[in-house]
C-alpha positions as a Python dict, from the first residue, in 0.01 Angstrom:
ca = {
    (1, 'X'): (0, 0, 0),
    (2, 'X'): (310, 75, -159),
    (3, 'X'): (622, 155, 127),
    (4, 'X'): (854, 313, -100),
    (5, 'X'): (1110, 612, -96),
    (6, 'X'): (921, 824, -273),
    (7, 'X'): (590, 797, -101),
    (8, 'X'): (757, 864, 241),
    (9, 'X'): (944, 1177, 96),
    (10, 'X'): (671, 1335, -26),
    (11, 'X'): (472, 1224, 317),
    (12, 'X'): (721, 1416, 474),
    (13, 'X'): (732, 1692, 219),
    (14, 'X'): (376, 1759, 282),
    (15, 'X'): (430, 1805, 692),
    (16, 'X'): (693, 2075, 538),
    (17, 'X'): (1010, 1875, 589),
    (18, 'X'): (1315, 1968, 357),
    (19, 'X'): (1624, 1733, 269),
    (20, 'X'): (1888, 1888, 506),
    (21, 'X'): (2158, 1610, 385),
    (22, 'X'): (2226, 1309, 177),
    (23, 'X'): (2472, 1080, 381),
    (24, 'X'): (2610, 733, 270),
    (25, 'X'): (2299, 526, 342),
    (26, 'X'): (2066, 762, 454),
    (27, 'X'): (1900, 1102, 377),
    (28, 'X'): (1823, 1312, 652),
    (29, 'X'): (1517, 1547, 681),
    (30, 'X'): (1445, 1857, 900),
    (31, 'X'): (1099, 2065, 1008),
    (32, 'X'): (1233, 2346, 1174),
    (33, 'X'): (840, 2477, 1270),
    (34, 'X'): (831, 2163, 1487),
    (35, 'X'): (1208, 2112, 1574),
    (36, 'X'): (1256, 1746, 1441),
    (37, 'X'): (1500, 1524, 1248),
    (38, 'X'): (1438, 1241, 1098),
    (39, 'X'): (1696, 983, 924),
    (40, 'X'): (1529, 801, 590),
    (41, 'X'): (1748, 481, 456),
    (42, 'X'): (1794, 454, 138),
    (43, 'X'): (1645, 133, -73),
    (44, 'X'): (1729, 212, -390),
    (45, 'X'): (1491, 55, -619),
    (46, 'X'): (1291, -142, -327),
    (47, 'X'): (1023, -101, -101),
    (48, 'X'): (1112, 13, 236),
    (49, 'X'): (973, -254, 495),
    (50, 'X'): (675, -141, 636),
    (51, 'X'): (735, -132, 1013),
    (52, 'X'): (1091, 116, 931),
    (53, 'X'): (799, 324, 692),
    (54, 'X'): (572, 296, 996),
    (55, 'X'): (826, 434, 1251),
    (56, 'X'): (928, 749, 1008),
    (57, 'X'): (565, 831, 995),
    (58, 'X'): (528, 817, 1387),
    (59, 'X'): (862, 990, 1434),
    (60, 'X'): (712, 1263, 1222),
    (61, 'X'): (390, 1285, 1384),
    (62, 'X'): (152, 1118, 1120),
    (63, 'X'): (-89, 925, 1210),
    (64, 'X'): (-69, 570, 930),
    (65, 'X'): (-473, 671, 924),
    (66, 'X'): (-375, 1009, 688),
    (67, 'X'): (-216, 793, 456),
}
């Protein structure tokens, strides 16, 4: 499986999260339906290690089965 930026953004995209600011090293995305924040680092060109990609999806509420 491929753990990179853009497959957890558009993860999160799907469960109707929305970019709500870029910081320095991180972008941070908000679901207001469900009331959560969550903080995605930036690897620019590199995959992002799989237990930080595994913790985003729990912090969002997917299960790593839906992926």
């Amino acid at each position: 499986m491929d753990y990179t930026y853009k497959k957890i953004v558009n993860l999160l995209e799907q469960k109707q999260f929305y970019l709500g600011h870029i910081g320095r090293n991180q972008h941070i995305y908000i679901n207001k339906q469900i009331e959560k924040v969550i903080l995605v680092p930036i690897y620019e060109n590199e995959e992002i290690p799989e237990n930080v990609f595994m913790s985003i999806l729990k912090q969002a509420g997917m299960p790593k089965e839906n992926i």
